[in-house]
C-alpha positions in Angstrom: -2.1 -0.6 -8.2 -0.1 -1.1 -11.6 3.0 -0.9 -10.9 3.0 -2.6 -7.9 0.8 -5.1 -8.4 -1.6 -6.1 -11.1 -4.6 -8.4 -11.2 -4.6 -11.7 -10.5 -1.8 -11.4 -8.5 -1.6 -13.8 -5.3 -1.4 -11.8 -2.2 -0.1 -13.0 1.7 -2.0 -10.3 4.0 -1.5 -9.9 7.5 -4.9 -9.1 9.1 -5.2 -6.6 11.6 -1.4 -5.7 11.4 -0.8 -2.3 12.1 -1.1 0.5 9.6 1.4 3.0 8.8 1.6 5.8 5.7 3.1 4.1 2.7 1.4 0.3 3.7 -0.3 -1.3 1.1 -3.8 -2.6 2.5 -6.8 -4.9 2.0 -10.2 -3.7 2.4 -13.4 -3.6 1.9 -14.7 -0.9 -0.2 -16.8 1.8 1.7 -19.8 1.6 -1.0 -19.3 -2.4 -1.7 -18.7 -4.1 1.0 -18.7 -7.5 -0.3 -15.6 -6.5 -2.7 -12.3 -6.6 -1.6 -9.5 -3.4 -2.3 -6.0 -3.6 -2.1 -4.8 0.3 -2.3 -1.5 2.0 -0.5 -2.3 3.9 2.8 -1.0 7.6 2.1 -1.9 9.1 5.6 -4.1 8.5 8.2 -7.2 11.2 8.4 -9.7 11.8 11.6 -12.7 9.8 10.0 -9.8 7.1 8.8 -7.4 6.3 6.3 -6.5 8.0 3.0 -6.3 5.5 0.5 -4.4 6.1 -3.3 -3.6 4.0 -6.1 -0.4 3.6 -7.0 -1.8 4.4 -10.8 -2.4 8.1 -10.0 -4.5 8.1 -13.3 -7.0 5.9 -11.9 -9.1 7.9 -9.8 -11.1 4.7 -7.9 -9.5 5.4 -4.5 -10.1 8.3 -1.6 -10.4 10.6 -4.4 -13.9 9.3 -5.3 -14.6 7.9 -1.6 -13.1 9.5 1.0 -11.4 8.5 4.1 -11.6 4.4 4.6 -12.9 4.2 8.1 -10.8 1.7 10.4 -13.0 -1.3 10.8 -13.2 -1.7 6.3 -9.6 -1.5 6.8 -8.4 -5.3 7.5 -5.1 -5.6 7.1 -1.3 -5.1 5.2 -0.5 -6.5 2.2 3.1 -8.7 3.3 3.9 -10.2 0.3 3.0 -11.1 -3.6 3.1 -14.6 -4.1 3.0 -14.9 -7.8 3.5 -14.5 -10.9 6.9 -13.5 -9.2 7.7 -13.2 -4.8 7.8 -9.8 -4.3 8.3 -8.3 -0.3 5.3 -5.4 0.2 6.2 -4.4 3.5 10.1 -3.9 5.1 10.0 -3.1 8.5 11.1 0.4 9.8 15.2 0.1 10.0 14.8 -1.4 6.2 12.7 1.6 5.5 15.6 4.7 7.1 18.2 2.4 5.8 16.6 2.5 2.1 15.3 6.2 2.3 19.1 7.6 3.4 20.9 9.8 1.2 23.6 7.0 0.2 21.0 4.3 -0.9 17.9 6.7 -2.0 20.6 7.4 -5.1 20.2 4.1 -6.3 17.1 4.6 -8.2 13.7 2.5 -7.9 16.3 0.3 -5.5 13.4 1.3 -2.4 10.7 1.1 -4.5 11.7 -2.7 -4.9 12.4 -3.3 -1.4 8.6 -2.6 -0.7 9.5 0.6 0.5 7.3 3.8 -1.0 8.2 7.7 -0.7 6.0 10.0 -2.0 7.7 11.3 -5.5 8.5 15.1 -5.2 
């Protein structure tokens, strides 16, 4: 998840929040379910959700798996605790407010706020 978040980061999760596209969530991985993933939701799929690194190199995600079904999925990513506070997940006014034409301008300013567009 470099940039966002790199390991041994401390994490506050919500579980069983509700998911939305762009939401970065824990789960457990479909092959290994003992191990724990934290991945950003890109959209939600019939057999569940489409899961993608925000390290587009790395190809360990729903490229290699597939859709994660609901119950692996258990919740949203709020915060990063250390090594420095970081908010994960604005709620949806922040989101329009950060995504308008005036602010969007102001670049990575969204990406900071927690809030994640797919780059065109």
């Amino acid at each position: 998840m470099v940039p966002t978040l790199r390991e041994g980061d401390q994490l506050l999760v919500r579980y069983g929040a509700p998911i939305r596209a762009g939401a970065v969530v824990l789960f457990r991985h479909p092959f290994q379910q003992d191990l724990l993933v934290v991945k950003r939701a890109a959209e939600r799929r019939s057999k569940g959700w489409w899961l993608l690194s925000d390290n587009r190199p790395v190809d360990s995600d729903s490229r290699s798996y597939g859709p994660v079904p609901d119950d692996l999925v258990l919740g949203r990513v709020l915060l990063r605790l250390r090594p420095s506070p970081a908010w994960l997940a604005p709620g949806r006014g922040l989101e329009r407010l950060l995504l308008a034409p005036r602010l969007a301008r102001v670049p990575g300013l969204a990406r900071k706020l927690g809030v994640w567009a797919e780059e065109r």
